[in-house]
C-alpha positions in Angstrom: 12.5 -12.6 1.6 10.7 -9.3 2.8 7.9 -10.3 0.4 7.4 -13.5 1.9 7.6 -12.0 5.9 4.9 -9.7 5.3 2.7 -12.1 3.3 3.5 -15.1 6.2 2.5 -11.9 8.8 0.0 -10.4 6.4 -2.1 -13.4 5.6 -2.2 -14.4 9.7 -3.4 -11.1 10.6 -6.1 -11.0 8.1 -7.2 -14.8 8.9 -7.1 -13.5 12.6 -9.2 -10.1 12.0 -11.6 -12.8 10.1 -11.9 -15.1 12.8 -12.8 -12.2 15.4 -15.1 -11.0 13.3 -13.4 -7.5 13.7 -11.8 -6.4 10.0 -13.3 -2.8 10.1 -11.9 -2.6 13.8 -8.5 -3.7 12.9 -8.0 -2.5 9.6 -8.8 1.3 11.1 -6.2 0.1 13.8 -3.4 -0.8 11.7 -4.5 2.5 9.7 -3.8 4.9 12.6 -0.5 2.4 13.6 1.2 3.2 10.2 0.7 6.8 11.1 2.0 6.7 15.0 5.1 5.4 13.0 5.2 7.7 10.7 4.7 10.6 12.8 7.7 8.7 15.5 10.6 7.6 13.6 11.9 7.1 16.8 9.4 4.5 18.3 10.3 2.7 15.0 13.8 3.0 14.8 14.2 2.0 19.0 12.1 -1.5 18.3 14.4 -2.3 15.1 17.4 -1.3 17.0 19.5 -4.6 17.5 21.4 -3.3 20.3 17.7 -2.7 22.6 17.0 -6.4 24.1 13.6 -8.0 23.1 12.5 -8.2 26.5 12.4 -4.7 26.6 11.1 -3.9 23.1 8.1 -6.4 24.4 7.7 -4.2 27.0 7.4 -1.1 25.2 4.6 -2.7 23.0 3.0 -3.4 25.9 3.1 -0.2 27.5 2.2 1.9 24.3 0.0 -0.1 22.5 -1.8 -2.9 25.0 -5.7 -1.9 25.8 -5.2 0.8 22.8 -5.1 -1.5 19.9 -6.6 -5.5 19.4 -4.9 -8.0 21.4 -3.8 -9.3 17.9 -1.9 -6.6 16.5 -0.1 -6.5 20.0 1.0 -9.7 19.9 1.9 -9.8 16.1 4.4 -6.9 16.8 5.6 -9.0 20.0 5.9 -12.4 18.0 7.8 -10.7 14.8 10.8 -8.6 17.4 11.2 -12.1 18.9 11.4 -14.1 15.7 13.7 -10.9 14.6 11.3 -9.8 11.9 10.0 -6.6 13.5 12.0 -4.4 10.6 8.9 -5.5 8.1 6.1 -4.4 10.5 5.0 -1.7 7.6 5.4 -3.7 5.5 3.6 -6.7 7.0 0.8 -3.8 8.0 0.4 -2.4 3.9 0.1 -6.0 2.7 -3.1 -6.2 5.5 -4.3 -3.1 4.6 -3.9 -4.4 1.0 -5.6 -7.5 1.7 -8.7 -5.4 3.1 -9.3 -3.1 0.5 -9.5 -6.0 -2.3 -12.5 -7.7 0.0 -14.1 -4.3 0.3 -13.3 -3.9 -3.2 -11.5 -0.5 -3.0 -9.0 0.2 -5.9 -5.8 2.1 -5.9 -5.1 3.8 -8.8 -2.2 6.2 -9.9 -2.5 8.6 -12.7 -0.2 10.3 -13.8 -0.8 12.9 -16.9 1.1 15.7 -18.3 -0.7 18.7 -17.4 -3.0 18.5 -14.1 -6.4 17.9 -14.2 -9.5 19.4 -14.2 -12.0 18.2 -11.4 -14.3 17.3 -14.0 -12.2 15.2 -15.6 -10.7 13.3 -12.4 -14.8 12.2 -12.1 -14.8 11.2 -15.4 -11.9 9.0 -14.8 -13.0 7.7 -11.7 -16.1 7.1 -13.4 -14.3 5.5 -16.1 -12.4 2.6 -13.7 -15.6 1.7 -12.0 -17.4 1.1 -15.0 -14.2 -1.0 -16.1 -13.2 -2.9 -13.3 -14.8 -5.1 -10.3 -13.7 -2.1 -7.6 -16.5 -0.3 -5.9 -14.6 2.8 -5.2 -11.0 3.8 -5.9 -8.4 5.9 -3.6 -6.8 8.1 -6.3 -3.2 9.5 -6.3 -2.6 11.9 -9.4 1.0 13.3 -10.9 2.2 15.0 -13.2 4.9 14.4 -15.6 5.8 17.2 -18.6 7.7 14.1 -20.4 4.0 12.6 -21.0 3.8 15.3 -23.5 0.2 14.6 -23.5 -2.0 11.6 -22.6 -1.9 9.5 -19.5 -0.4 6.4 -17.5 -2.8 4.7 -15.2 -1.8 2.4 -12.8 -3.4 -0.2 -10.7 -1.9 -2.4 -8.6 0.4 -4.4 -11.6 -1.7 -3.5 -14.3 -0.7 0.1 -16.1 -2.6 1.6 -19.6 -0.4 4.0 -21.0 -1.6 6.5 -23.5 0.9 8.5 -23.1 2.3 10.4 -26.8 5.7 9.8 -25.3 4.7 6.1 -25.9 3.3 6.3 -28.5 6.0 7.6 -30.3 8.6 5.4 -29.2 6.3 2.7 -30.4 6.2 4.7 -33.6 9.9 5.0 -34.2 10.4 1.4 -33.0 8.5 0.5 -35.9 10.0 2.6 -38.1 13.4 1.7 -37.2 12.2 -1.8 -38.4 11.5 -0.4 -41.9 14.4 -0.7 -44.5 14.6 1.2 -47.5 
């Protein structure tokens, strides 16, 4: 269900930034309003809190954010507390922010490898995805995982290339498990 509410939300908000001609605008917007929420857990916990009425949740919108952010994103967060969906605002907010980045074309990617890397060889990865995929530019998040033995696990978005030796080698004694003698 929290899937559809922040695609229902999601989708709107894009079609809206569209229509306004104002995508960079709100997309930087909804950018700095994921961190005012992270950086005040207790904005975010007082405008999910059952017990504080709408009308004064609406208020607060309208006092913090009105004349600060696009009229749209105001009343978004205004028509999700009074349709008692305000607990997926991130959520509604990443799958925007989602949204924007595949029209700009800007790739996430997650690698994770066993030792870290080498600055060299993050640009040759980088490198690597551009030359392999339709993105134009990738925001990188790196890990590192000792059970990886060696190798690496790339993901992006649903799609994950593991060369990992710790698959490999439960691929290896799958198959072998699969021999008689």
């Amino acid at each position: 269900m929290a899937k559809l509410v922040s695609k229902v939300y999601g989708d709107a908000l894009y079609e809206a930034a569209r229509e306004a001609g104002r995508m960079d605008d709100m997309y930087e917007e909804v950018q700095a309003l994921m961190k005012v929420f992270a950086e005040n857990p207790d904005l975010q916990k007082m405008l999910d809190n059952p017990k504080v009425i709408r009308e004064e949740k609406e208020s607060v919108i309208e006092t913090v954010f009105r004349g600060r952010i696009s009229d749209e994103i105001v009343e978004l967060m205004k028509l999700m507390i009074v349709k008692g969906r305000y607990s997926s605002i991130e959520s509604v907010f990443e799958y925007f922010i989602g949204l924007v980045k595949e029209e700009k074309k800007i790739g996430i990617a997650s690698v994770t490898t066993a030792i870290e890397l080498t600055d060299v060889q993050k640009e040759a990865i980088v490198k690597r995805l551009l030359e392999t995929t339709r993105y134009e530019s990738f925001e990188m998040n790196y890990g590192v995982d000792s059970s990886l033995i060696g190798g690496m696990v790339i993901r992006i978005g649903d799609r994950v290339l593991d060369s990992s030796i710790r698959t490999k080698l439960y691929e290896l004694s799958k198959g072998l498990r699969k021999i008689q003698v």
